[in-house]
N, C-alpha and C positions, 0 to 999 in steps of 0.2 A: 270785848265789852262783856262784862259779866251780865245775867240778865234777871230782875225777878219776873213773878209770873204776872206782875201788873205792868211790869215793861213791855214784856212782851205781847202782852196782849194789846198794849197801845200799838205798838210796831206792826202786828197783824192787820188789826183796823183797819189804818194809812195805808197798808199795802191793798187790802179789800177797796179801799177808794179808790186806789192805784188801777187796780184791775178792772173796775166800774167805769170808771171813764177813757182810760187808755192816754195817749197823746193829749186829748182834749181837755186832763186835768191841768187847772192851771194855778196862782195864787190865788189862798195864801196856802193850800196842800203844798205845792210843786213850785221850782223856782230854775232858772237855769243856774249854770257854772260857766263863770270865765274863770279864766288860765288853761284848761284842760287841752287835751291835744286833740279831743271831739267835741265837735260844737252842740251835737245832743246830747251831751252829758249835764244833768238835771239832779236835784238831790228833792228828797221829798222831808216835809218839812213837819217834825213830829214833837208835839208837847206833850211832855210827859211830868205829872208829880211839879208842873212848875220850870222844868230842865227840857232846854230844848234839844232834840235828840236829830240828828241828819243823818237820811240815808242816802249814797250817792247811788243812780242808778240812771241807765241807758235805754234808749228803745233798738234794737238790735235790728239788722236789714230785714229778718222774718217780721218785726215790729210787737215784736216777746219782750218787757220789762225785764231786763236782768241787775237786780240790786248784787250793790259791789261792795258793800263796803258801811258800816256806821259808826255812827259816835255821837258823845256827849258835849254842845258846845261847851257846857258849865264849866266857869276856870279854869279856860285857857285862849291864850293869844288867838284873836278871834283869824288873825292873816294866817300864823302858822297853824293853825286849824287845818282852814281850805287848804293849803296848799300840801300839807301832808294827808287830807284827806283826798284829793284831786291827785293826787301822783301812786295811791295805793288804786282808786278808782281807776286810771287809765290803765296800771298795769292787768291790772284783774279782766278790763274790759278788750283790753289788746288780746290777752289769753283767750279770751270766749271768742273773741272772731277768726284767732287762730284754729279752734276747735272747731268752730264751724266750717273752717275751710277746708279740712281732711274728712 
């Protein structure tokens, strides 16, 4: 996702409230994910300019937020969204516990 500096500085924000409350953030910030192959897989939930922006992210067994992955819902198939954003999420998060485990 390409990114300008008022995106990202929205992106920043959400993650700074991300990091403020930990687990105990909830909606309308934070929301879960079904389909995913982890059942803590959560995306944090980001307006930006109008355009609603998701980041998929996990609380890890140390219980360290690791974002996986973002996008822009703005026009497009709101199912094939999640589920090609849930299947990048899982792999990404599969790798991180891989790394953890060596």
């Amino acid at each position: 996702m390409a990114q300008s500096d008022e995106l990202r500085e929205s992106i920043y924000e959400a993650m700074g409230v991300l990091e403020k409350f930990g687990p105990n953030l909830g909606r309308p910030y934070v929301d879960t994910l079904y389909g995913s192959d982890f059942p803590n897989m959560k995306e944090l939930r980001i307006q930006h300019a109008g355009d609603p922006i998701r980041a998929f992210f996990a609380f890890d067994p140390q219980r360290c937020a690791i974002v996986l992955c973002a996008g822009n819902k703005t026009g497009t198939n709101e199912k094939r969204f999640y589920k090609d954003m849930i299947r990048k999420a899982d792999f990404e998060y599969r790798r991180h516990l891989d790394n953890l485990e060596k």
